[in-house]
PDB file of N, CA, C and O in Angstrom:
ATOM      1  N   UNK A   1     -21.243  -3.445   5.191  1.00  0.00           N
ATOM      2  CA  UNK A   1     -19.877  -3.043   5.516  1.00  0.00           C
ATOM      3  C   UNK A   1     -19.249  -2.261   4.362  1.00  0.00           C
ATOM      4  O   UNK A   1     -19.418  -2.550   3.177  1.00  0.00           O
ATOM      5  N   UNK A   2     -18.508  -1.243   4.816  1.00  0.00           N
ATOM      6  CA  UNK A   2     -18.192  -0.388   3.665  1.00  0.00           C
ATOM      7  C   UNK A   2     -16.840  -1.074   3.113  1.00  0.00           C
ATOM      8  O   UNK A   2     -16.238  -1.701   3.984  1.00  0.00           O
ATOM      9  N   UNK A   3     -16.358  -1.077   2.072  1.00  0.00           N
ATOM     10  CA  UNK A   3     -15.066  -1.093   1.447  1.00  0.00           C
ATOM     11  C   UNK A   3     -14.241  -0.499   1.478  1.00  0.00           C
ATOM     12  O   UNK A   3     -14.367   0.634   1.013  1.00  0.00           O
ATOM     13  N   UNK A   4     -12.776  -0.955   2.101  1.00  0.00           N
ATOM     14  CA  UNK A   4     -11.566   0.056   2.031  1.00  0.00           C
ATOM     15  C   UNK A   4     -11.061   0.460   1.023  1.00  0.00           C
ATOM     16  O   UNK A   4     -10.582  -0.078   0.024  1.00  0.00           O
ATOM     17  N   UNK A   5     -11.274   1.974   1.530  1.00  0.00           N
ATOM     18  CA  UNK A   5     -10.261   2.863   0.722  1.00  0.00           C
ATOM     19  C   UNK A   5      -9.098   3.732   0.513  1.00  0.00           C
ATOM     20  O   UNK A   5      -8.751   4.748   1.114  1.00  0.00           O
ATOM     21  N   UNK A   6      -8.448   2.950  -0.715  1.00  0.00           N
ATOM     22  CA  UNK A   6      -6.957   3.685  -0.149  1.00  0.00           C
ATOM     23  C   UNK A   6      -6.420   4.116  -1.606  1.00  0.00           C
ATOM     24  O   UNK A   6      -6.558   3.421  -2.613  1.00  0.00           O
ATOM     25  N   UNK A   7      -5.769   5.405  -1.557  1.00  0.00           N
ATOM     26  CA  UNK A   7      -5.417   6.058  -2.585  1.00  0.00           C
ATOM     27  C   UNK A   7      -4.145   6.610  -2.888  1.00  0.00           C
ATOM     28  O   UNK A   7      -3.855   7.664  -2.323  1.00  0.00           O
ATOM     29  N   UNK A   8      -3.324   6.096  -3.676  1.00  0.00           N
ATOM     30  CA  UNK A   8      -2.141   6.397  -4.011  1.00  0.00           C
ATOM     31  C   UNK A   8      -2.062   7.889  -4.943  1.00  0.00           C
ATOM     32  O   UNK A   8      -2.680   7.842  -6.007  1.00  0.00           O
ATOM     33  N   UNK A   9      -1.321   9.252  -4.606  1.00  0.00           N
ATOM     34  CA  UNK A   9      -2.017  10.020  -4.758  1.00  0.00           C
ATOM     35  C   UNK A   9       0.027  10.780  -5.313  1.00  0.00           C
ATOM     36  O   UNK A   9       1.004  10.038  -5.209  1.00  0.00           O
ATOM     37  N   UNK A  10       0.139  12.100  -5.770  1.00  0.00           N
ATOM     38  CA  UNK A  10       1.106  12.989  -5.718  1.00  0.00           C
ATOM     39  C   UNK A  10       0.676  14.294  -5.139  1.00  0.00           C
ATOM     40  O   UNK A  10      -0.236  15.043  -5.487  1.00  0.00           O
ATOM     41  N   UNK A  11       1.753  14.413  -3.945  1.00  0.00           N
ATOM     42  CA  UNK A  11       0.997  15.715  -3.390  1.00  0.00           C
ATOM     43  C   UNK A  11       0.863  17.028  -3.830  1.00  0.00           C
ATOM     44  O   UNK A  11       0.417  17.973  -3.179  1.00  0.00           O
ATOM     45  N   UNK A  12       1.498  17.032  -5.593  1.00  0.00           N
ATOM     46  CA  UNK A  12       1.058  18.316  -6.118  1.00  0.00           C
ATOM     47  C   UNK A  12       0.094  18.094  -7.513  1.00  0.00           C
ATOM     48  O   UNK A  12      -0.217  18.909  -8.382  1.00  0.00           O
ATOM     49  N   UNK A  13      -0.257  16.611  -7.356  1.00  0.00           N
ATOM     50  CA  UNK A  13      -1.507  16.799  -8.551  1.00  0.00           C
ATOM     51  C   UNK A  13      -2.678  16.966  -8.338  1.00  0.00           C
ATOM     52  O   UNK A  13      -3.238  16.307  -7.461  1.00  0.00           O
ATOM     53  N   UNK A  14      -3.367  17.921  -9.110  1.00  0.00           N
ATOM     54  CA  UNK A  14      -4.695  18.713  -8.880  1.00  0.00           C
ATOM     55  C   UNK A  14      -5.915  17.673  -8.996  1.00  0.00           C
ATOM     56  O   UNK A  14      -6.814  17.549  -8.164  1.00  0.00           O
ATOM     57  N   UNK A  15      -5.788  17.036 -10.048  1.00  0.00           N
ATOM     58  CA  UNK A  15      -6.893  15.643  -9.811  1.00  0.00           C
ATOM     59  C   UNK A  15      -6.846  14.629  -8.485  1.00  0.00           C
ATOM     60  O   UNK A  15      -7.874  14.172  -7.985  1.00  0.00           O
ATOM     61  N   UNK A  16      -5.452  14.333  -7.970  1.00  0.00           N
ATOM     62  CA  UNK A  16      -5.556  14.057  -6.693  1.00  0.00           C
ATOM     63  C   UNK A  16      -5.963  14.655  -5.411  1.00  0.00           C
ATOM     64  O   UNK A  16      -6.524  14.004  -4.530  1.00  0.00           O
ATOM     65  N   UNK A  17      -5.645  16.020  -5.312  1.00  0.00           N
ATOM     66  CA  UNK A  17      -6.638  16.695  -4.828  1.00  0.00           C
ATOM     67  C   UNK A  17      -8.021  16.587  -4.449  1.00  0.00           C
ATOM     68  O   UNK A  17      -8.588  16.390  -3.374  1.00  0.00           O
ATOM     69  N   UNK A  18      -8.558  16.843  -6.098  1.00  0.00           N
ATOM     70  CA  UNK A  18      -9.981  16.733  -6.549  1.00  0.00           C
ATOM     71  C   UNK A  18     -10.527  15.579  -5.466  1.00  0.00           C
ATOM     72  O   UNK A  18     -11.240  15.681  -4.467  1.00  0.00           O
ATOM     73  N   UNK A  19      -9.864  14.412  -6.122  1.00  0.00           N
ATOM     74  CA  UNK A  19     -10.346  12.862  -5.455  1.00  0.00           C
ATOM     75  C   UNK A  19     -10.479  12.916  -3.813  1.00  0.00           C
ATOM     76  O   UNK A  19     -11.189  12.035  -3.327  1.00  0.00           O
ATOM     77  N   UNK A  20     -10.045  13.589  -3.164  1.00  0.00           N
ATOM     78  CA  UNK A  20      -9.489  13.956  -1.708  1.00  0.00           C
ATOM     79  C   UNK A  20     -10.337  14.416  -1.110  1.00  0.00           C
ATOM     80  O   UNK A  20     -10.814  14.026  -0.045  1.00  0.00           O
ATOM     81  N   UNK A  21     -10.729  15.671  -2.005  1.00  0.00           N
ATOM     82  CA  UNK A  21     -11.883  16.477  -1.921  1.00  0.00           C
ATOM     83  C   UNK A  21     -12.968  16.118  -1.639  1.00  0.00           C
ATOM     84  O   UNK A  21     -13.704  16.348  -0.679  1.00  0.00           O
ATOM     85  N   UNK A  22     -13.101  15.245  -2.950  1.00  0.00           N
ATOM     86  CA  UNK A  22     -14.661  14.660  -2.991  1.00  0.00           C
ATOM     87  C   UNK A  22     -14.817  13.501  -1.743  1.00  0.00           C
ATOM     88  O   UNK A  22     -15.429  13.545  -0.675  1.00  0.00           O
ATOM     89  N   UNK A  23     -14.248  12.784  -2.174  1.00  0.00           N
ATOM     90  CA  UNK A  23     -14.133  11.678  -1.104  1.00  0.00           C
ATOM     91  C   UNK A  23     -14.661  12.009   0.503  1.00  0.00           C
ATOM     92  O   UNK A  23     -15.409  11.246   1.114  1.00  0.00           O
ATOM     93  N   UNK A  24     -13.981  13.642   1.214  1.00  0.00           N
ATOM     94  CA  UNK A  24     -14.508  14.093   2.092  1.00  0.00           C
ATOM     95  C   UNK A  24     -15.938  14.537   2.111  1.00  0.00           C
ATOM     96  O   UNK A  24     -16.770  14.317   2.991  1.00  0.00           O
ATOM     97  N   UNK A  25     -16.104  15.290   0.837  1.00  0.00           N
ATOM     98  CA  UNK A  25     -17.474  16.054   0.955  1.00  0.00           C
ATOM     99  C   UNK A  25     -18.593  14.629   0.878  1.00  0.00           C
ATOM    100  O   UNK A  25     -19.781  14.807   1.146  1.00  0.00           O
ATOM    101  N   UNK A  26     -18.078  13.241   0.492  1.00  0.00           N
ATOM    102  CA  UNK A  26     -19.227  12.424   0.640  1.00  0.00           C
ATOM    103  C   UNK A  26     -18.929  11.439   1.662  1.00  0.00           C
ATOM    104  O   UNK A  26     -19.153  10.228   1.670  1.00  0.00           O
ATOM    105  N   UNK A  27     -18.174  12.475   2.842  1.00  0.00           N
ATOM    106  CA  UNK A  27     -17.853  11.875   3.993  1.00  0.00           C
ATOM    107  C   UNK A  27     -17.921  10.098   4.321  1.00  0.00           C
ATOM    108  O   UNK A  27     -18.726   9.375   4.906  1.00  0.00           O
ATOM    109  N   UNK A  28     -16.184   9.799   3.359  1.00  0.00           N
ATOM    110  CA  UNK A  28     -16.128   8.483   3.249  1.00  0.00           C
ATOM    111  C   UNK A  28     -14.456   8.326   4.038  1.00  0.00           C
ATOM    112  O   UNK A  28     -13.691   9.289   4.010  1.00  0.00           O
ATOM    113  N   UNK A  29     -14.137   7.274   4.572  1.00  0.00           N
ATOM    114  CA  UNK A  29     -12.689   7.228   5.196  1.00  0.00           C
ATOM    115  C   UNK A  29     -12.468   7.064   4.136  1.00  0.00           C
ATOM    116  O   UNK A  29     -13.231   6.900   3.183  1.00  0.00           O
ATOM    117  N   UNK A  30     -10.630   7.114   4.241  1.00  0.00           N
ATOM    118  CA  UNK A  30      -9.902   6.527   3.513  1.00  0.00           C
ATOM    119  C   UNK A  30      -8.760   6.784   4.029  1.00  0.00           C
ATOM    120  O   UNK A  30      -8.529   7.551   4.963  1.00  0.00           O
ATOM    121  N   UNK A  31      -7.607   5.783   3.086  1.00  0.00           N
ATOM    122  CA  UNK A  31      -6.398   5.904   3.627  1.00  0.00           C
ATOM    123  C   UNK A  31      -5.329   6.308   1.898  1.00  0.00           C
ATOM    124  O   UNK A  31      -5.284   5.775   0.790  1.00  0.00           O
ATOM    125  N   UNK A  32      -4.656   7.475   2.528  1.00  0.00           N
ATOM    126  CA  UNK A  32      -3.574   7.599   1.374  1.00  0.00           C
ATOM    127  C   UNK A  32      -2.754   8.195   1.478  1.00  0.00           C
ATOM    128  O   UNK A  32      -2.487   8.965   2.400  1.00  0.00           O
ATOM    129  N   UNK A  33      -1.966   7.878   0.208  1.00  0.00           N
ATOM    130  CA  UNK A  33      -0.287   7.797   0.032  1.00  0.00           C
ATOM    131  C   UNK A  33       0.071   8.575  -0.794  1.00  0.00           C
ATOM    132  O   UNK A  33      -0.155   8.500  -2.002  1.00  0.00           O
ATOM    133  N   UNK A  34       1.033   9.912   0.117  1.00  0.00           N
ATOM    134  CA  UNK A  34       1.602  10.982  -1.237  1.00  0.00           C
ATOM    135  C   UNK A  34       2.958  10.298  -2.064  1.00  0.00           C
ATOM    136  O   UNK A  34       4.090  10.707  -1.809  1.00  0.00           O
ATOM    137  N   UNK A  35       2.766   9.440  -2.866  1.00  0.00           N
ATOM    138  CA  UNK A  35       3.786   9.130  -3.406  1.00  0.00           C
ATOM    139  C   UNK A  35       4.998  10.016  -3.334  1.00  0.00           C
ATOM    140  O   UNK A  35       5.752   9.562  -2.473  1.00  0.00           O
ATOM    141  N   UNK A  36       5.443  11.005  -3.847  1.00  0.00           N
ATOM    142  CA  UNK A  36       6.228  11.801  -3.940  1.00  0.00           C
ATOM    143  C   UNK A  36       7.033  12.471  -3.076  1.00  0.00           C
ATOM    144  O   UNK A  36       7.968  13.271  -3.129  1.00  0.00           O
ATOM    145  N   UNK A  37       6.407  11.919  -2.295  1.00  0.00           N
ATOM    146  CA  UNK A  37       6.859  12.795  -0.685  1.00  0.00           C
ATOM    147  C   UNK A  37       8.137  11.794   0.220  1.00  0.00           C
ATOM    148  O   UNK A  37       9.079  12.173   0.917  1.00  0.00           O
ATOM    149  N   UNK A  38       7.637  10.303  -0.184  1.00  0.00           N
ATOM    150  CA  UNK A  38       8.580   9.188   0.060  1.00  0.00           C
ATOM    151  C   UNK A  38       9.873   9.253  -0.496  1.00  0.00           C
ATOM    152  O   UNK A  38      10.272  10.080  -1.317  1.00  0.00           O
ATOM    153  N   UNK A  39      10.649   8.094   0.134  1.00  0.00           N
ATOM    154  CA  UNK A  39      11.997   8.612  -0.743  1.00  0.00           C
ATOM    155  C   UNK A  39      12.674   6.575  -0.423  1.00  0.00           C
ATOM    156  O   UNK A  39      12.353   5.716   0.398  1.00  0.00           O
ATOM    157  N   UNK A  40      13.726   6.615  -1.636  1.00  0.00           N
ATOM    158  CA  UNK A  40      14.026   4.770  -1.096  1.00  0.00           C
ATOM    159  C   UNK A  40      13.575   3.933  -1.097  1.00  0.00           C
ATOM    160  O   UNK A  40      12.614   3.824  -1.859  1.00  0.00           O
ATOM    161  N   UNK A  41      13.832   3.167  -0.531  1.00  0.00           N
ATOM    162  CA  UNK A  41      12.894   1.474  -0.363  1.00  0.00           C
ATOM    163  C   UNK A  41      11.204   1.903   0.091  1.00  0.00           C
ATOM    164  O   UNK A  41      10.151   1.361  -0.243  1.00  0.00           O
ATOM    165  N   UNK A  42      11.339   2.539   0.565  1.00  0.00           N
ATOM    166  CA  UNK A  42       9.640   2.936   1.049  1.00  0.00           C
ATOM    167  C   UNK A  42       8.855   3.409  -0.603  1.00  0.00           C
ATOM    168  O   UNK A  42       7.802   2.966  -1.063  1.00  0.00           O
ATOM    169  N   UNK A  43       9.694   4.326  -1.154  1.00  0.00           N
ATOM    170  CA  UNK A  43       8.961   4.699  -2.504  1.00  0.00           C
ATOM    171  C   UNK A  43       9.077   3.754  -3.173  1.00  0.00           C
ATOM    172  O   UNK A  43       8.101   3.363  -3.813  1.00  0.00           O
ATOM    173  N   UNK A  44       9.936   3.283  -3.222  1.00  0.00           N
ATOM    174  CA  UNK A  44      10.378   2.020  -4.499  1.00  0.00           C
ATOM    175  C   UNK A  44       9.017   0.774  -4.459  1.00  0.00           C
ATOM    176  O   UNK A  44       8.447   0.217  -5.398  1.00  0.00           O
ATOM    177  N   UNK A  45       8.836   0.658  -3.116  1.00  0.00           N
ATOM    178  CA  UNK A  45       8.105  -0.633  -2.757  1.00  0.00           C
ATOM    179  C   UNK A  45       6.644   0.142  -2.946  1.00  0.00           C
ATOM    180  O   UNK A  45       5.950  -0.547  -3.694  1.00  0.00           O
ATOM    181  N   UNK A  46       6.043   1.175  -2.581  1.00  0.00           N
ATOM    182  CA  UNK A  46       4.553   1.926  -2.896  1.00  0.00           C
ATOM    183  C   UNK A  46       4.712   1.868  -4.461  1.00  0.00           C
ATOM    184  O   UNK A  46       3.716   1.442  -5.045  1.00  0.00           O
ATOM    185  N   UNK A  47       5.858   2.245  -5.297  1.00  0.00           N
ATOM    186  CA  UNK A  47       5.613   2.307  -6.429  1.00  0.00           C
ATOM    187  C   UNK A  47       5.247   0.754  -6.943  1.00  0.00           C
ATOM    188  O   UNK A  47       4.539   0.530  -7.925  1.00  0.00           O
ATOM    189  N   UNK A  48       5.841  -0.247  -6.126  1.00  0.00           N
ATOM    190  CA  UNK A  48       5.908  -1.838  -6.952  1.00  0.00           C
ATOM    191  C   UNK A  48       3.858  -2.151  -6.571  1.00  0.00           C
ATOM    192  O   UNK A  48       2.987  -2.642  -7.288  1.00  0.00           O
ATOM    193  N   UNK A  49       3.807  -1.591  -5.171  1.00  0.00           N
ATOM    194  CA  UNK A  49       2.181  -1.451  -4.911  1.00  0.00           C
ATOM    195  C   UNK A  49       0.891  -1.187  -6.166  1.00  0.00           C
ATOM    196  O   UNK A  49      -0.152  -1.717  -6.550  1.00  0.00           O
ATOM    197  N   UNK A  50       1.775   0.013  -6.476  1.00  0.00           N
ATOM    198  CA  UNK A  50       0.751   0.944  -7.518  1.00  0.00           C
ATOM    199  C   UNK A  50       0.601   0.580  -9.062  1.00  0.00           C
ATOM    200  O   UNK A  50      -0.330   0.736  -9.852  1.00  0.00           O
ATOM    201  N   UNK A  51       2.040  -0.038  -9.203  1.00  0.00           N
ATOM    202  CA  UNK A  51       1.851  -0.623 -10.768  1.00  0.00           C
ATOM    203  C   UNK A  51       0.877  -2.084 -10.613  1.00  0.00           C
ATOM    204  O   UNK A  51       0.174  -2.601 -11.481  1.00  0.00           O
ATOM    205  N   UNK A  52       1.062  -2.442  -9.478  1.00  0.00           N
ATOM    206  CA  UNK A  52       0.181  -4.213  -9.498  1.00  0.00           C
ATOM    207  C   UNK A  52      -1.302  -3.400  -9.704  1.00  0.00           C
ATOM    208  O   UNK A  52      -2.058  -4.353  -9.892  1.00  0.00           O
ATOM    209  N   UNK A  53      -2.051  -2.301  -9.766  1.00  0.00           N
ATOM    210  CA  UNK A  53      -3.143  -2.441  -9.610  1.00  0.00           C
ATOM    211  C   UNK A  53      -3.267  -1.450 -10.838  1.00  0.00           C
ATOM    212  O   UNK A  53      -4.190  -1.646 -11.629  1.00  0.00           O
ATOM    213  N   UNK A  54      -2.353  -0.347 -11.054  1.00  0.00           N
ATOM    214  CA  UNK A  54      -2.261   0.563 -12.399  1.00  0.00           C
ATOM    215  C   UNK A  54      -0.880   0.035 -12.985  1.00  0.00           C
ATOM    216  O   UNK A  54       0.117   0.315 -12.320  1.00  0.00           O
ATOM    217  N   UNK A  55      -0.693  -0.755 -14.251  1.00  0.00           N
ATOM    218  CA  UNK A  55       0.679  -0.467 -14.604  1.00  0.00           C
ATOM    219  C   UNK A  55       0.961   0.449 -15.191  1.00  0.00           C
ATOM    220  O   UNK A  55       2.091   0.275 -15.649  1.00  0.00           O
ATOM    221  N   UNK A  56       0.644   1.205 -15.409  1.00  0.00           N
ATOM    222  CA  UNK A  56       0.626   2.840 -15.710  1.00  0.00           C
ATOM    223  C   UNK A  56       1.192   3.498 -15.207  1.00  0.00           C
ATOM    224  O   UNK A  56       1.629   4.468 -15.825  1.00  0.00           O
ATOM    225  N   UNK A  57       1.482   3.336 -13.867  1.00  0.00           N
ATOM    226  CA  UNK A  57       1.562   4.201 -12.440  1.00  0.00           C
ATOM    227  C   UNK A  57       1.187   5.442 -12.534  1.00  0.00           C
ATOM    228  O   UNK A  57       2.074   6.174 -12.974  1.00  0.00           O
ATOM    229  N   UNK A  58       0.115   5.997 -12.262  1.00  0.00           N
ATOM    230  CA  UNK A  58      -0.823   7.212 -12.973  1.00  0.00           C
ATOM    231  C   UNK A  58      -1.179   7.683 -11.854  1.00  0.00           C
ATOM    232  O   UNK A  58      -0.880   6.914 -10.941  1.00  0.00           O
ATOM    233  N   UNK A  59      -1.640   8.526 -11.552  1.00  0.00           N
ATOM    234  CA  UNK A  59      -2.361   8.956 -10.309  1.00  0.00           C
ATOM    235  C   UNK A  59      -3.463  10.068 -10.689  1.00  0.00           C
ATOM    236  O   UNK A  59      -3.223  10.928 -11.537  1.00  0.00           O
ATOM    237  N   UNK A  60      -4.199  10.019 -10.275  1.00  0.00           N
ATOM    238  CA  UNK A  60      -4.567   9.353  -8.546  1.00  0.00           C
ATOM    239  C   UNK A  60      -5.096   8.102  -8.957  1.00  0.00           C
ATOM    240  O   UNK A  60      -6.086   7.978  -9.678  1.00  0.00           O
ATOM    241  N   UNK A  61      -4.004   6.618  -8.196  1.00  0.00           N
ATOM    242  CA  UNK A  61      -4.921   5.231  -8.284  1.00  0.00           C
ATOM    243  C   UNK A  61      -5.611   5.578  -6.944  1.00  0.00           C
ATOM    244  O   UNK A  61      -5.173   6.235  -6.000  1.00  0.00           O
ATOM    245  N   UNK A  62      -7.120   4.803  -7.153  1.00  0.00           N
ATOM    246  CA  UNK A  62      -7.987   4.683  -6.475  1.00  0.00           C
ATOM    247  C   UNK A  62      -8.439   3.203  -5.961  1.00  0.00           C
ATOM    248  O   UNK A  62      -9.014   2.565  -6.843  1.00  0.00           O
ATOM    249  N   UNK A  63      -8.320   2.638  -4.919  1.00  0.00           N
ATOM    250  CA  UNK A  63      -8.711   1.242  -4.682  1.00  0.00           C
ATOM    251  C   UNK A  63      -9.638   1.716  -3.591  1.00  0.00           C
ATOM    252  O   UNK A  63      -9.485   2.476  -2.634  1.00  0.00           O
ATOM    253  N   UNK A  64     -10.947   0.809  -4.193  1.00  0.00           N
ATOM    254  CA  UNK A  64     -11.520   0.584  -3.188  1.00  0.00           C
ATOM    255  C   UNK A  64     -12.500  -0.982  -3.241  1.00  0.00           C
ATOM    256  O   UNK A  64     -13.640  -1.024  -3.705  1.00  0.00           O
ATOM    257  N   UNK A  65     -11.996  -1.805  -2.845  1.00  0.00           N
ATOM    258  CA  UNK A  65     -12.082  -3.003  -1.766  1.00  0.00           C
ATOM    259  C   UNK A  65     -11.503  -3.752  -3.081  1.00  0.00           C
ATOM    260  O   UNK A  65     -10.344  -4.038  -2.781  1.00  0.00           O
ATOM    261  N   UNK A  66     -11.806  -4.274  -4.605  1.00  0.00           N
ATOM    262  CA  UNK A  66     -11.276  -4.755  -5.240  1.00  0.00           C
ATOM    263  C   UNK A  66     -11.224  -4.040  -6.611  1.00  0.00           C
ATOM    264  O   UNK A  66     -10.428  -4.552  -7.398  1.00  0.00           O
ATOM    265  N   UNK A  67     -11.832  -3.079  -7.012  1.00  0.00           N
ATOM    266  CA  UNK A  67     -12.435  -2.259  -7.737  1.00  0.00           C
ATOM    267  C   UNK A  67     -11.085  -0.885  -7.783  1.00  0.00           C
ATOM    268  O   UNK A  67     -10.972  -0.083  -6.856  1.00  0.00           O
ATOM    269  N   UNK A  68     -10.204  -0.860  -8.993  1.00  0.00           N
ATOM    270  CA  UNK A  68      -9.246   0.167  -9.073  1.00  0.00           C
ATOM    271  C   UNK A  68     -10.023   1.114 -10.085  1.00  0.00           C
ATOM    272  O   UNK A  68     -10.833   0.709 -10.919  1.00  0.00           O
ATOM    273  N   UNK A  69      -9.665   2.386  -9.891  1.00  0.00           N
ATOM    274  CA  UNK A  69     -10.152   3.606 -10.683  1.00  0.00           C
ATOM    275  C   UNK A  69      -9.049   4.703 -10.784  1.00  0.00           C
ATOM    276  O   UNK A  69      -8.520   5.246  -9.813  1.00  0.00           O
ATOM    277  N   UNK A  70      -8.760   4.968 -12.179  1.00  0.00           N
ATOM    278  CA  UNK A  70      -7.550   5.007 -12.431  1.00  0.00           C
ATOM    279  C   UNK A  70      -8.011   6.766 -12.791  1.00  0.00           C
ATOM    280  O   UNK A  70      -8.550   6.877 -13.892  1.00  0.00           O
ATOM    281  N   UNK A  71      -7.870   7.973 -12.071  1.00  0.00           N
ATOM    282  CA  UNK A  71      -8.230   9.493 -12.882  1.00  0.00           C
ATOM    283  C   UNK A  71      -9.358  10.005 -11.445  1.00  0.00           C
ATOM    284  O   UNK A  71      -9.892   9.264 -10.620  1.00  0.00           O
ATOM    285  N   UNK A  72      -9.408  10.964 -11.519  1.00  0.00           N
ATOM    286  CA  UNK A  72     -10.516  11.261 -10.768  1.00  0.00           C
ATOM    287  C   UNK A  72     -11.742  11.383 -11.879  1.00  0.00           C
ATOM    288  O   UNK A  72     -11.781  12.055 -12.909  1.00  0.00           O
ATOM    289  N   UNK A  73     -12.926  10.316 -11.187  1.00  0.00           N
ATOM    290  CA  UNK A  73     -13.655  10.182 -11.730  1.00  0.00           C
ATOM    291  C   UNK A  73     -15.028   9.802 -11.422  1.00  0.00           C
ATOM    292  O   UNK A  73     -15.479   8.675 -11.627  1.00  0.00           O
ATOM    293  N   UNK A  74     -15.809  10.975 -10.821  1.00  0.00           N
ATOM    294  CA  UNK A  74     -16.463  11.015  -9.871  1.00  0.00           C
ATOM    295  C   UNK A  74     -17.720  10.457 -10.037  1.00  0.00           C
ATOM    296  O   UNK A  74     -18.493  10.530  -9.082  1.00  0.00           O
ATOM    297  N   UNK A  75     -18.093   9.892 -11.097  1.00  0.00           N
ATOM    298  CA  UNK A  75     -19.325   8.919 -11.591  1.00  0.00           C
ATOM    299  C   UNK A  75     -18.744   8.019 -11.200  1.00  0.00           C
ATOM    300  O   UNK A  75     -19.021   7.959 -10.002  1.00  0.00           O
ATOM    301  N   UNK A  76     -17.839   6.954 -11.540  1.00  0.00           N
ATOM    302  CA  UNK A  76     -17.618   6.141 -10.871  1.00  0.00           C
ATOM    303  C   UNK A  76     -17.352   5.707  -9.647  1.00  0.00           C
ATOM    304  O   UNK A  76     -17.757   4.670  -9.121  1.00  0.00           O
ATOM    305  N   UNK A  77     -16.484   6.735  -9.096  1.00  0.00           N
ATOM    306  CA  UNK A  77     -16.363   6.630  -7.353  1.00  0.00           C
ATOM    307  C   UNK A  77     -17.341   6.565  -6.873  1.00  0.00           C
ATOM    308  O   UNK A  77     -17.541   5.690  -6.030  1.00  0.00           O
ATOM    309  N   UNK A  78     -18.450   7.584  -7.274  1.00  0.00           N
ATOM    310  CA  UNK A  78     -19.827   7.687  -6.153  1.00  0.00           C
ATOM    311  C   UNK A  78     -20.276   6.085  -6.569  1.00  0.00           C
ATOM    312  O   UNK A  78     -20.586   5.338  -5.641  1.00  0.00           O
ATOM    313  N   UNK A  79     -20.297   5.744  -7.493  1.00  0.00           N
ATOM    314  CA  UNK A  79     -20.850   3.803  -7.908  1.00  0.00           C
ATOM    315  C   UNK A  79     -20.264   3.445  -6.977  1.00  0.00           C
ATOM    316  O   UNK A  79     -20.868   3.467  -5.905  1.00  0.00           O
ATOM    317  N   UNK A  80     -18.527   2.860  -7.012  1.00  0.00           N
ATOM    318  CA  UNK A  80     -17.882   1.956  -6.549  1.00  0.00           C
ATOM    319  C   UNK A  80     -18.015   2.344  -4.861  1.00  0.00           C
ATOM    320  O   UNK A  80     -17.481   1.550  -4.087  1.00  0.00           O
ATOM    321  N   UNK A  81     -18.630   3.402  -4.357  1.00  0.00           N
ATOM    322  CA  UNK A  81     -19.036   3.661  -2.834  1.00  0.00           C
ATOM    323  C   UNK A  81     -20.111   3.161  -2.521  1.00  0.00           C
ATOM    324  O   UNK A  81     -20.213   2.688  -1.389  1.00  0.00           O
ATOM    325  N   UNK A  82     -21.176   3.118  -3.387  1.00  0.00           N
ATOM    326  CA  UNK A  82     -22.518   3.244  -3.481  1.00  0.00           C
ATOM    327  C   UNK A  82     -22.833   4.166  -2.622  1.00  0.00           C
ATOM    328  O   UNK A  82     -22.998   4.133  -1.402  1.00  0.00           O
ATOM    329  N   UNK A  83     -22.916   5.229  -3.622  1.00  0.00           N
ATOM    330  CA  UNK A  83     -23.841   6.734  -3.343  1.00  0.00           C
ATOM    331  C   UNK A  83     -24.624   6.918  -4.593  1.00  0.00           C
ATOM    332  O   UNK A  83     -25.376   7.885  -4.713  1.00  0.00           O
TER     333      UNK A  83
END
């Protein structure tokens, strides 16, 4: 069974992108969140999301099933997918 993936992302950063990118070309689901695009209690509460797993709040956070990856960082993603 594969591990969910979900990615807290800004819809004008280029490493989030990247991560987006790749993620497709190694034709994997996922689910994600343009931070930036939210506004209010909806952002406020994704942001309280994103620090529990980055307190950094950095993007692109990457979760996938328990395993956070904090940058696009495509040695590790292809691991934490197993590819």
């Amino acid at each position: 069974m594969e591990e969910p993936i979900k990615i807290y992302t800004l819809s004008t950063c280029s490493h989030c992108k990247a991560t987006k990118k790749f993620l497709d070309k190694c034709q994997v689901q996922y689910e994600f969140q343009d931070v930036d695009l939210l506004q209010g209690k909806e952002r406020a509460a994704i942001l309280e999301d994103v620090k529990k797993w980055n307190p950094r709040c950095s993007f692109p956070t990457i979760i996938i099933g328990d395993k956070v990856i904090v940058g696009y960082k495509e040695e590790e993603i292809k691991e934490a997918i197993g590819l």
